[in-house]
C-alpha positions, 0 to 999 in steps of 0.5 A: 402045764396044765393038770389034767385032774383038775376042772376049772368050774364057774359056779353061779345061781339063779334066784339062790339055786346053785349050781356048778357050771364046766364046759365040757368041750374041753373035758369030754367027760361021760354022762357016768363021769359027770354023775360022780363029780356032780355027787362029790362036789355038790354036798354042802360043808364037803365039796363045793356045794351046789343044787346041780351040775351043769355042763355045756357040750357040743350041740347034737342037732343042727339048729342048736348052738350047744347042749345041756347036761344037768346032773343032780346033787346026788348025781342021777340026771335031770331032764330039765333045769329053769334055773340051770338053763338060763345059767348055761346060757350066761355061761356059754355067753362068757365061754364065746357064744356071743350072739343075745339069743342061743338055742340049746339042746336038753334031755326034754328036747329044743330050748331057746334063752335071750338076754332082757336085762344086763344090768339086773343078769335077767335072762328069758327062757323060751319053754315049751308049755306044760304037758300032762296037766292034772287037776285034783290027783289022788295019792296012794298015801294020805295028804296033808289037811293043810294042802287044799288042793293038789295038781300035776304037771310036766314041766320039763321035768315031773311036778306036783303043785299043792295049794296051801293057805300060808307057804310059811306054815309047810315043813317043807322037807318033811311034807315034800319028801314024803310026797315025792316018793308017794308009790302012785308017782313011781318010778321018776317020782315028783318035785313038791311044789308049795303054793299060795296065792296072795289078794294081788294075785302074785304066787309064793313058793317053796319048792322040795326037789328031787335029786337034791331031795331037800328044799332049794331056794327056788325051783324054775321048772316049779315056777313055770309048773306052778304058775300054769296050773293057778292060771288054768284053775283062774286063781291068776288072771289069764292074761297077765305074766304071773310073778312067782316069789320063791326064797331066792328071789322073784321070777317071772312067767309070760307070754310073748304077745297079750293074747296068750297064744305065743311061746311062754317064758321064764324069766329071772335072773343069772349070776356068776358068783366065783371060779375055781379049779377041783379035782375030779373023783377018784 
């Protein structure tokens, strides 16, 4: 008999950011529900461990084949996950969505993902582009002299891109942290993109995410942020896909024809790493 305390979970990552993925069709737990298993079995060394919680539910638009939830490691709800959604995708491929491209609904709205390459797990996610770009924006608290020049955008969630000469050189978490709550980005906040760009015009990243608030391997919606904002200011060349190497792992965004004016992507890929069962929170 089956204990209905218990979760059965997969947990998979995406270029090293983790994440705990459940369907929700057998569970229907709440959006308040979900929030406290996502800040009790996230913590490292405590619970499970992970960057978020994912869960796939019912689709609520007629178009959709599922829905997305994504819940932070300290429980408050996310709009968007790169990384997460290509996982989900995985996830509900295994869970007997089985047609190579699914739609799925989110928090910031309609999103589309196919497989590209089984062999290496890649996953293409169709995104919308980037909204609300802002180049050179000023902060109420000081920055950083080795930020040369810092940027906004909204990727599906809020994103800061600051240029830096060598990624390797930023404390992350101490840098970050105190961007992410500069009093000028309030009330959401911001991710705290790390970026250079190297002679081959290749991105490298380090990403500090809120709702996890430390550095995560990698960040997908900080991938695309990133990669749009070098391409508009011409530190990439406009008709090229961008390689973005994070700590986790390269991704890739493009476009689906060479004129740049098709849908964009992010691609990477997504892996199943174990299944488990945990109980749910008191």
């Amino acid at each position: 008999m089956t204990d209905p305390q218990r979760i059965s979970f997969t947990k998979m990552q995406g270029t090293g950011n983790d994440f705990i993925v459940l369907d929700n069709r057998t569970y229907r737990l709440s959006a308040a529900a979900l929030s406290a298993c996502a800040a009790e079995w996230c913590p490292r060394r405590y619970g499970v461990g992970a960057d978020g919680l994912l869960a796939l539910d019912d689709s609520q638009t007629p178009t959709a084949d599922y829905r997305m939830h994504y819940v932070n490691a300290d429980g408050s709800r996310a709009t968007m996950c790169g990384n997460g959604a290509r996982c989900l995708f995985r996830f509900a491929q295994a869970a007997g969505f089985e047609t190579d491209t699914l739609t799925f609904d989110t928090d910031a709205g309609l999103y589309r993902a196919t497989s590209t390459d089984d062999e290496r797990a890649l996953v293409r996610l169709f995104v919308p582009e980037p909204t609300d770009v802002q180049f050179e924006v000023v902060l109420d608290e000081a920055v950083p002299g080795a930020i040369r020049a810092l940027h906004y955008t909204h990727a599906g969630t809020e994103h800061l891109v600051a240029l830096v000469d060598d990624v390797e050189a930023i404390p992350v978490r101490d840098w970050g942290r105190r961007l992410r709550h500069d009093p000028s980005l309030a009330p959401t906040g911001a991710n705290v993109n790390f970026a250079a760009v190297d002679e081959d015009g290749d991105v490298h990243l380090r990403t500090y995410e809120k709702g996890v608030e430390n550095e995560t391997l990698s960040c997908g919606t900080g991938v695309l942020a990133t990669a749009v904002v070098v391409q508009r200011l011409g530190r990439v060349e406009a008709d090229a896909d961008v390689r973005v190497h994070t700590r986790g792992g390269e991704l890739r965004v493009g476009t689906t024809n060479a004129d740049r004016s098709a849908e964009r992507y992010l691609e990477g890929p997504a892996v199943p790493v174990f299944q488990g069962t945990v109980s749910r929170p008191e």
